[in-house]
Steps between C-alpha positions, in 0.01 A plus 500: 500500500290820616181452618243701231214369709373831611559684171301258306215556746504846463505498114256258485273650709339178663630226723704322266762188638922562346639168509837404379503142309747294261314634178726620243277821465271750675165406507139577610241254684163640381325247746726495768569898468879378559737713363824229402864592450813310428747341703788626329878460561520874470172723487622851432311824646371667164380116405337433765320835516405443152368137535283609775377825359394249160354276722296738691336619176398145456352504822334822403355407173587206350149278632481106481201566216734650294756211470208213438375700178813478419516149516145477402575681205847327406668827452903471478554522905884704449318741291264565753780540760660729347220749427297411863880649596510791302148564650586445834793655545347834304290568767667427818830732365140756435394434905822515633735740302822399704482155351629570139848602587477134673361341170796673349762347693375165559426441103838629412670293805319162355604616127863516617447177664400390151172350676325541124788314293525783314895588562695431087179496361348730242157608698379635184482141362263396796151433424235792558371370855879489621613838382161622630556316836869641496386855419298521831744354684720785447725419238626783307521510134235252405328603136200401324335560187193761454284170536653354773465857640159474509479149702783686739243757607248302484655272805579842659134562474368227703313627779276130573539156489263474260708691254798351633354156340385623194812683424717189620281265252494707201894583526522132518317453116627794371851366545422161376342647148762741475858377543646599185357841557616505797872408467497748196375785727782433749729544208316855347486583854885458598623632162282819499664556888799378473666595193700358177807348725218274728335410140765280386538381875138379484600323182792309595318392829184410290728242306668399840139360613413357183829252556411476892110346429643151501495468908289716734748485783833591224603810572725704163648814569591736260740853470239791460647810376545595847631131603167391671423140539184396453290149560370278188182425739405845541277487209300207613148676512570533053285270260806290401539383841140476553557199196812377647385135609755456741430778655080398523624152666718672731156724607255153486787399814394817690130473438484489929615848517227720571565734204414264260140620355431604108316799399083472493492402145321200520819289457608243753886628481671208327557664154636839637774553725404659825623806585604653837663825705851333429631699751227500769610118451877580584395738783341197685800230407744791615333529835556097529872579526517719800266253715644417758500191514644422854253753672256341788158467402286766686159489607255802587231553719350761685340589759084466510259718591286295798122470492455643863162398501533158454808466701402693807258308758365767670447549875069550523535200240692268763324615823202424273613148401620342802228625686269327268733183478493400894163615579389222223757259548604504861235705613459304860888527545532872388241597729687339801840618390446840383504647841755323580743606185411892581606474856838390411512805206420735810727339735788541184357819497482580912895353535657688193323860594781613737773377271327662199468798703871493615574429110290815384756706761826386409381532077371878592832577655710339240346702273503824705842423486591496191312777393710706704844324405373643142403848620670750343559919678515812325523847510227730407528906437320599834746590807502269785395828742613308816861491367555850371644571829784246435575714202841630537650082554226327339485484096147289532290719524165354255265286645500121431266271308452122575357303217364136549479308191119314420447164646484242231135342444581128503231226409531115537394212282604194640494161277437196688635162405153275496633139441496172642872532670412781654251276785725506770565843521155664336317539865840671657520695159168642502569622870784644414290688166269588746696739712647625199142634438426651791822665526433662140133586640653694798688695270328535190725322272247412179553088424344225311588119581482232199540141540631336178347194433473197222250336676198755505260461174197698439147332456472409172880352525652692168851520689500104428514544097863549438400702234370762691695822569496733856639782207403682201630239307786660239786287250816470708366586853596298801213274581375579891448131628254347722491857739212606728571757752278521785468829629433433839571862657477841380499857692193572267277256676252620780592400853256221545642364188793525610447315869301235307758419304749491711263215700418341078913473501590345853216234453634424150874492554423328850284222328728446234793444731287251717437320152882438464530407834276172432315524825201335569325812706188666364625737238359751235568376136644829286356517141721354262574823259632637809725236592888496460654445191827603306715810576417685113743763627654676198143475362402707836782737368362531170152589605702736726561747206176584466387462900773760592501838303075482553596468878706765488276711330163449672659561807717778427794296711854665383696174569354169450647226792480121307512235718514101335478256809565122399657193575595345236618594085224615235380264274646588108314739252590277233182581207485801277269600303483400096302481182402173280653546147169577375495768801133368588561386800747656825631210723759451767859427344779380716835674547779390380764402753774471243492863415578824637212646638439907522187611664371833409292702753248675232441844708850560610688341206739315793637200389695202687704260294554152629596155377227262607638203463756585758259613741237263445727189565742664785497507851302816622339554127137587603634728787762694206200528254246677762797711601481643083137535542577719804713703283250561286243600776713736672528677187143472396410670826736808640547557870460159632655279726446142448564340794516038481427317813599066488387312743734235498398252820192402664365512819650704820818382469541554145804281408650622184665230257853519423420490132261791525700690685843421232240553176409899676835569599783288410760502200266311221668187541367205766845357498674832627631466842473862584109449512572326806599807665233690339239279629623509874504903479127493334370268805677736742341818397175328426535407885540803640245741266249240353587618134763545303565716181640365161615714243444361169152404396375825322294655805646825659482296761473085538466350893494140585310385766507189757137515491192677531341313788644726774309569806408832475298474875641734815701342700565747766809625639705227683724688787620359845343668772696782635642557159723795512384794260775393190350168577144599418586714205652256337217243538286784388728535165521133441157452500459837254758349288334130519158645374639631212729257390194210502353739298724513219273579222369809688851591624657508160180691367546775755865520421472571122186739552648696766 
């Protein structure tokens, strides 16, 4: 089935959600703003472009107020469909010219379909509301009498929904104190149109349906003059049938349908039979048929829009509060030990400045180089005056143009993983993040650094309240869960800000990993919003929609480098957003893992398609899901790499499970013996570079780590003495090539940047 997602949203003019359902018709969610259309078994172009076109003129003007007067006012609800249709569909064919020949095709493709139960039966013979409903739907050859006339163009006339009510309500008594008159009309009308031969066909089929009263559901046909067949029930909506008491049980059975309410007359609708759009009535029962009935449930969501504010912990804020936290808490301790912690951030600094400065070297040359492997010569119209003399065996003659293509402005925005698993490698990590910095300093790269967290909660603790929302809250939207991000580094931040935060950082990560370490030496305490919780990754994502393009734009960067460093699978999104029946109250719903899921990104009008189930329950499920939310973030943001770093061991050594290693890399299935060959070429190449690259978890590009604990001191060069000269170089390039390779995070950066 085509997607008529956009289309809708265009027509509409607002923000509106196209969702397909098992409904056996089109519909419009006033609250919701949901735009609903079948599951069918078959769901043909014009139809389809029809339905939604209707539907968006619900969306348009049909308001929620409108439908409880309705109610309010027990006015016949068919009657009111049918003219709130007319009404409707008047104006959008007015806005949007092109649409009529699509009303044209798709009312004529559901008549042939016989979606109205009108095929063998005499449409004249249909009450007033039906022929009028079937005269706006197209149908040709529809006649009425001079009064009818008059309620025709009176419908047609409806410009509000106030007249749409009145009209609907007084058609409604004027047919119930007129049926005589009105059958009689039909008659004047058909004769007066028709001529003498369909005279004495009206006749014979009048007797027909006097014999066929005895059962509503009896159907007797009868030879017209031009052999027609025509239904006994067709005159249902006539006064004899209005007596029939079979036919008044048969209604008392229905009274649950919702077109069951008697004109305003003060009656309570037991003494006169209620009448309805008979063929608004079939429209809906014909729809029933084409469900498809084997089709997979789907769920919709989208994408939110993320209260920045709220979510963002900025970096003045932090400096701010941990300064405040250990000069109160630990204030004896803090004044011994912060010396102490800003020595070792200038000693990280002192050790890592030749390597950085090696770094900056190799990433300008790389990128001298390719801006010449792109450089493109040509011609111009001036002669080359030192080769004229070379005329009479040289053709080239013109001098020559070299043209070097603009550097790309990169930027950086690196999302660090902020929970508890990540202890053992947090202090390595940060060192690591650290020359990162610098590097990007040295050359002017724009960045920002984020740590998502679930643990951080602001003073007055609303993050607690499930109920809460880090989002402009809105029916349908993914629900951003538990998510702080501390922005601990930005290239907008003054240089003593910066320098005191790199000191706020190493005393924090450095305290935290003592804490895990359960030693009994004199330690700082951290405070406990900034202490490691859960790894809200796709919710990190999420907020990423709205982090990114405002990077981008504030900084002017023309290609946005992403960089996700973890060690371990995101948590689920698993709450939307919804409405109490009453629509009082917005609460978090939970999805539905028996359904298909389809998440919408708003802005771009993206969309993934996934079965949850499957991926909720599977092996690798979280890690499949954040690679769709990926998808959708690439698009969001154009020109952007986004670049995943796992860190899969601890420590220096780093030991990498065999189940980590099959679950990145190997077939799918644990029981496959070719993971066992997998695994042993993994281990090798994580060996020899530190890092190895895997393929298939939504990032451009996705390397696995031993660890992040590397020593990143000098080491000097080790050489024999009286080392020959090939001797010496090679030391030299071994310990060039060792620096960078403990230094993957930086190495990788330069190598996507350059």
């Amino acid at each position: 089935m085509r997607d008529n997602s956009t289309l809708a949203k265009l027509l509409a003019e607002e923000d509106i959600s196209v969702v397909h359902k098992k409904v056996a018709t089109a519909a419009f969610d006033v609250k919701r703003r949901e735009l609903i259309l079948p599951q069918w078994k078959e769901m043909p172009k014009t139809i389809q472009d029809l339905m939604t076109l209707h539907e968006v003129g619900h969306a348009l003007w049909t308001s929620l107020e409108m439908l409880e007067e309705a109610s309010e006012r027990k006015i016949e609800k068919s009657f009111v469909n049918v003219i709130e249709d007319v009404r409707i569909e008047s104006m959008i064919q007015k806005r949007y010219a092109g649409s009529r020949k699509i009303f044209r095709l798709g009312y004529a493709e559901l008549i042939a379909k016989n979606f109205f139960k009108t095929e063998g039966r005499d449409l004249q013979k249909l009450g007033l509301i039906d022929r009028i409903n079937l005269h706006f739907k197209k149908t040709p050859d529809i006649y009425f009498s001079p009064e009818e006339k008059d309620w025709v163009n009176r419908v047609a006339s409806c410009k509000t929904e106030a007249e749409v009510l009145d009209t609907a309500e007084e058609l409604y008594k004027w047919i119930q104190d007129n049926p005589e008159a009105q059958e009689q009309e039909q008659e004047e009308s058909m004769m007066d149109s028709s001529g003498e031969g369909d005279e004495i066909e009206i006749e014979e089929n009048m007797e027909s349906s006097d014999e066929s009263e005895s059962s509503e559901d009896e159907t007797e046909v009868t030879e017209g003059a031009e052999g027609e067949s025509e239904e006994g029930e067709e005159t249902e909506e006539s006064s004899e049938e209005s007596s029939d008491e079979s036919d008044e049980e048969d209604e008392d059975e229905t009274e649950e349908s919702e077109a069951t309410t008697s004109g305003k007359d003060g009656s309570d609708g037991s003494d006169d039979k209620k009448i309805t759009a008979t063929t608004d009535d079939a429209y809906n029962e014909s729809s029933k048929d084409l469900l498809d009935e084997n089709a997979r449930e789907i769920n919709y969501y989208q994408i939110p829009k993320a209260d920045l504010d709220n979510i963002i912990v900025r970096y003045d804020e932090i400096n701010t509060e941990l300064e405040q936290y250990w000069t109160t808490t630990d204030s004896e301790i803090y004044d011994r030990m912060k010396k102490t912690f800003a020595d070792s951030v200038n000693k990280i600094r002192h050790d890592s400045k030749k390597t950085i400065s090696y770094m900056v070297k190799e990433f300008e040359m790389k990128k001298a180089a390719d801006l010449y492997a792109r450089a493109s010569t040509s011609k111009t119209g001036r002669l080359d005056l030192s080769k004229v003399h070379t005329y009479k065996y040289n053709d080239d003659l013109f001098a020559k143009v070299t043209t070097l293509p603009g550097a790309t402005n990169h930027g950086m925005v690196i999302f660090l993983d902020w929970s508890g698993s990540m202890y053992g490698n947090l202090k390595g990590t940060i060192k690591q993040l650290f020359n990162l910095l610098w590097f990007c300093q040295r050359v002017k790269i724009p960045f920002e650094v984020y740590a998502f967290s679930s643990a951080y909660f602001r003073d007055n603790g609303e993050k607690r309240d499930r109920n809460d929302f880090q989002q402009i809250p809105k029916i349908n939207d993914l629900v951003i869960q538990h998510l702080h991000l501390l922005n601990f580094f930005s290239s907008n931040m003054s240089t003593n800000e910066f320098n005191e935060m790199l000191n706020k950082l190493y005393t924090l990560t450095t305290t935290i990993q003592r804490k895990y370490s359960y030693t009994r030496e004199d330690r700082l305490t951290e405070p406990s919003r900034y202490a490691l919780g859960g790894t809200p990754l796709d919710s990190a994502i999420l907020a990423a929609m709205d982090i990114l393009p405002k990077f981008k734009s504030y900084t002017g960067v023309q290609k946005v480098n992403t960089i996700f460093l973890t060690d371990g699978e995101s948590h689920p999104v698993e709450n939307y957003v919804t409405v109490s029946e009453d629509g009082e109250k917005i609460y978090r719903g939970y999805i539905d893992r028996r359904s298909d899921t389809v998440i919408t990104d708003p802005v771009t009008g993206k969309k993934v398609k996934f079965d949850y189930k499957k991926l909720y329950y599977n092996d690798g499920a979280s890690g499949k899901k954040t690679a769709l939310y990926l998808e959708l973030l690439k698009y969001r943001v154009p020109n952007m790499n986004i670049v995943g770093f796992f860190i899969a061991g601890e420590g220096r050594n780093g030991n990498i499970s065999k189940s980590i290693i099959v679950d990145k890399f190997g077939t799918g299935d644990y029981r496959d013996s070719r993971n066992n060959e997998i695994v042993r070429k993994v281990r090798k190449e994580l060996k020899k570079n530190n890092v190895v690259v895997c393929k298939s978890a939504g990032y451009d590009e996705y390397y696995v780590l031993p660890s992040m604990d590397i020593d990143l001191e000098n080491k000097g060069i080790e050489v024999e003495v009286g080392a020959s000269k090939s001797a010496l170089k090679s030391a030299f390039k071994k310990n060039a090539t060792s620096k960078t390779l403990n230094r993957p995070l930086l190495n990788k950066f330069i190598g996507m940047v350059a």
